[in-house]
N, C-alpha and C positions, 0 to 999 in steps of 0.2 A: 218824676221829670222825664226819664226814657219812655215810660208810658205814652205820657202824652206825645212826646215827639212821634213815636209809633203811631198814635190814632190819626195827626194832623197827616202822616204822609199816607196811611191811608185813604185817608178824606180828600186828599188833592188827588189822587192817583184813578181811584173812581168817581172826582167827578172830569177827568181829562179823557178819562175814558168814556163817559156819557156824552162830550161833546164830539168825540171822533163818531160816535155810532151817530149823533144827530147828523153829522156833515154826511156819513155816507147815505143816511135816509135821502137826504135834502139832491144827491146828486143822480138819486136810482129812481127817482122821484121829476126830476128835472126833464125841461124839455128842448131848455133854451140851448141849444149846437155852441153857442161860445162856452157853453159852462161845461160841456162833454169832452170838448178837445184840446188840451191843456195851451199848446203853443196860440191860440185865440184871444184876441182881448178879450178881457173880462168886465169892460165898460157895458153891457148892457142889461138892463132890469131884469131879475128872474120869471121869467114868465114871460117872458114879451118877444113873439117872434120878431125875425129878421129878416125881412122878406124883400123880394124887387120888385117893379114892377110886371105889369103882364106884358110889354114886348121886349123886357130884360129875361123875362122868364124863358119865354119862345126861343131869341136868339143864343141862349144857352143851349134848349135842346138841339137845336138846328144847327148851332158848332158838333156837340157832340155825335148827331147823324153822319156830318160829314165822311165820306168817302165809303158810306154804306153801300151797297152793291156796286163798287166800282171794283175794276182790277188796275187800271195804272199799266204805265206809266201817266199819269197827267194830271193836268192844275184845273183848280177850280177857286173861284172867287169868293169871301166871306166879308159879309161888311161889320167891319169892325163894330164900327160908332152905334151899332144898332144895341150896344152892350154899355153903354152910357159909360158912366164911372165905374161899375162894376168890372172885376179881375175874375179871371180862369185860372183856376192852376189844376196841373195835372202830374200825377204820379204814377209810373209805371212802373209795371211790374212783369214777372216772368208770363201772367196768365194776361194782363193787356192792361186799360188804364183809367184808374180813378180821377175821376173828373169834378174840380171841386168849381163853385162859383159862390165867389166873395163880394164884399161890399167894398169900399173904397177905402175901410179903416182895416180890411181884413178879415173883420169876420166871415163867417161862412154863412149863405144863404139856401146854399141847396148841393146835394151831390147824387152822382150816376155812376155809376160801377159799367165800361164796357169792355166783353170779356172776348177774348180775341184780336182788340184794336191796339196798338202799340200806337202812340205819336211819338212825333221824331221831328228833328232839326236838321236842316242841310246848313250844317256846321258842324264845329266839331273834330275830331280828330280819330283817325283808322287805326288801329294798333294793329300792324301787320309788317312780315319783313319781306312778302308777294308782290309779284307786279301784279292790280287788280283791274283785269281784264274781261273783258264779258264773253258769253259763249260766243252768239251772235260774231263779234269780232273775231275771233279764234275762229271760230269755221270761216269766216269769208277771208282768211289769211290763209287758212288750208285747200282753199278751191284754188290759189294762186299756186300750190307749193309754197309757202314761206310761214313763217314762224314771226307771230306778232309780236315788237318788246317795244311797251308805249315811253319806255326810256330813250329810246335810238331811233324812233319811228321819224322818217325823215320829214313828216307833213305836221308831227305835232310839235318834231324840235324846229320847225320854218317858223311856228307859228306862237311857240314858246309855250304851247298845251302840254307836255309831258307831266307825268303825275308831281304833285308835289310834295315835300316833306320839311318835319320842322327838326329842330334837331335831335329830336329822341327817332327819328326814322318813322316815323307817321306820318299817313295821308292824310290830305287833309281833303276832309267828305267835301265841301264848295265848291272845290275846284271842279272836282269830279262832274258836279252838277253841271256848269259852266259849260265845261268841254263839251260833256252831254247833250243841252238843250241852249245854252245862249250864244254861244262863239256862232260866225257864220263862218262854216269852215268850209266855204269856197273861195275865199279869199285869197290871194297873195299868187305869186308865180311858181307853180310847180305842177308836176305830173296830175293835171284833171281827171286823168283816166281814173288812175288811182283813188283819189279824191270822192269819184262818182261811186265808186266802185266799194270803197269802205263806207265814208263820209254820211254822204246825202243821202246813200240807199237805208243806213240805220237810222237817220232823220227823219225821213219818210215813213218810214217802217215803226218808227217809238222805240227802237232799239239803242241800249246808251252801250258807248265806246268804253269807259270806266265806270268803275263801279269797286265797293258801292257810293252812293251820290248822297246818301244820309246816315244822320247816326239817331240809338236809342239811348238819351238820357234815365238819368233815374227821377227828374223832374223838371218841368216845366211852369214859367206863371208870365203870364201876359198880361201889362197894365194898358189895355188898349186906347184908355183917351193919352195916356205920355208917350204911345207909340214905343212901349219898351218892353224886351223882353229879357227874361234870368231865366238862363240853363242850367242846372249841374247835375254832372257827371259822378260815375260811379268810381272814378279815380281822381274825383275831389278835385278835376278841374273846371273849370264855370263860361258860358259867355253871359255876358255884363254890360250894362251901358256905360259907354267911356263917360269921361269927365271931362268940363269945359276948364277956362283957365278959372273962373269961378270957384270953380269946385261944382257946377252943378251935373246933375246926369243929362245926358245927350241922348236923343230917340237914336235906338236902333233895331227898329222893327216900322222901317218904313219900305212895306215891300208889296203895297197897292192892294192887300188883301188877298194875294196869292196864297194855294196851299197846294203843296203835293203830294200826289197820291200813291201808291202803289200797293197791291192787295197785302192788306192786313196793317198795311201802314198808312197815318196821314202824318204829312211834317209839316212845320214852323219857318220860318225864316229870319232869320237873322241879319241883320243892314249895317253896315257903316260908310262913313262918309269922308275919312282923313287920309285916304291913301288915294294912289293910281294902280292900286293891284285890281283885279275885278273878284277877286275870293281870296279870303282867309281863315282862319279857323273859326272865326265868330259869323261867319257870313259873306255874303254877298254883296258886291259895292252897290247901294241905292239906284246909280245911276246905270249899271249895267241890267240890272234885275228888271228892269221896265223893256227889256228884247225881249226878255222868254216868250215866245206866242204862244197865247193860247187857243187860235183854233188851230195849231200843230198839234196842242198837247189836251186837246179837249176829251171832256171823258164821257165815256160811255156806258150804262147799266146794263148789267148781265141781269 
């Protein structure tokens, strides 16, 4: 009797073992990208690519071109819809950013490795306890004699621009942007000299007053036909599409197909639409985002 018990668990044990070496044939063997990447559904026939079409294809690489010989600062436009139901996601890293294009269920269609490119989000939050200040400003503070501090600067506290923070003492990247390229910071009653003199001259010039105006996620995925985007961060914080009273998700990635640039970076934007703030850590109000100009900020090939 122990005999046989002996032969039957050897009998089950090689043949569980023949079926594990059949699966890794079957997967070394495979072609189909859902069956290679585990987090992927696993609804589609073995053997059977997953493909887009050919001006889904194009607009794929023509995202990922973006801000190819550009240095920045500045925007350029990307038409979303040209990407149908098809999703982007991208993963960065320390050498720049894996760039996946998916189907509407997830799966993967195709991916690009660009090496040097970081994307990024102006949103987000600065883990810094600095006032961040740019050179540009700091020398046009020192041809005055004075010493810039964007906490007491009399023109940004008129205007209620001083950097912001949440309560872990983080800037938050939007604002920065805001201050930078959308405020018209000639406004309001106060010393114009001054004004001309910091202000307008870094406007003209594409010189930003704070910084920095973006952050580098550890991922990104844009569902372009819902107009929404999902960020996360390397400290496991996220921007999200809020929710209605429904429960449903809300677009917050309605930002006219703006992208900005700056050398070795292109970033994302992020929208909401429930507040009278013009930035927050997930982005930029909708309604304000429509000022950025971009023949201010229009870019140019090196």
């Amino acid at each position: 009797m122990h005999a046989l018990v002996v032969i039957l668990v050897i009998l089950i044990t090689g043949l569980s073992l023949g079926y594990f070496i059949v699966l890794l044939r079957q997967a070394a063997e495979n072609t189909d990208v859902s069956f290679a990447v585990g987090r992927l559904p696993q609804d589609v026939p073995r053997g059977v690519p997953v493909v887009a079409p050919d001006e889904v294809d194009k607009a794929f690489d023509k995202f990922v071109a973006l801000g190819d010989g550009k240095t920045g600062p500045c925007l350029e436009k990307f038409t979303w819809s040209d990407l149908s139901d098809f999703q982007i996601e991208m993963q960065i890293d320390d050498a720049g950013t894996l760039f996946l294009l998916r189907n509407k269920e997830g799966q993967l269609v195709k991916n690009r490795y660009a090496a040097g490119k970081k994307m990024c989000v102006v949103g987000g939050l600065v883990d810094s306890t600095e006032v961040l200040v740019t050179e540009f400003i700091e020398k046009k503070a020192r041809e005055r004699g004075e010493k810039f501090d964007a906490f007491n600067d009399p023109i940004l506290k008129d205007l209620g621009l001083t950097p912001k923070l949440d309560e872990k003492k983080r800037f938050l990247a939007a604002h920065n942007f805001y201050v930078n390229w959308v405020h018209e910071i000639t406004e309001g009653s106060y010393n114009l000299g001054v004004v001309q003199f910091f202000y307008t001259d870094a406007r003209k010039s594409k010189k930003k007053i704070l910084s920095p105006d973006f952050t580098i996620p550890d991922k990104i995925l844009v569902r372009p036909k819902e107009k929404m985007i999902n960020v996360q961060f390397k400290d496991g914080t996220e921007i999200v599409p809020e929710k209605n009273l429904l429960r449903n998700e809300k677009p917050n990635k309605e930002d006219g197909g703006f992208v900005y640039i700056e050398k070795g970076t292109v970033c994302l934007f992020g929208t909401f639409d429930t507040s009278l703030d013009w930035s927050k850590n997930r982005g930029i109000h909708k309604d304000f985002i429509k000022k950025v100009s971009l023949a201010s900020l229009s870019c140019t090939t090196t």
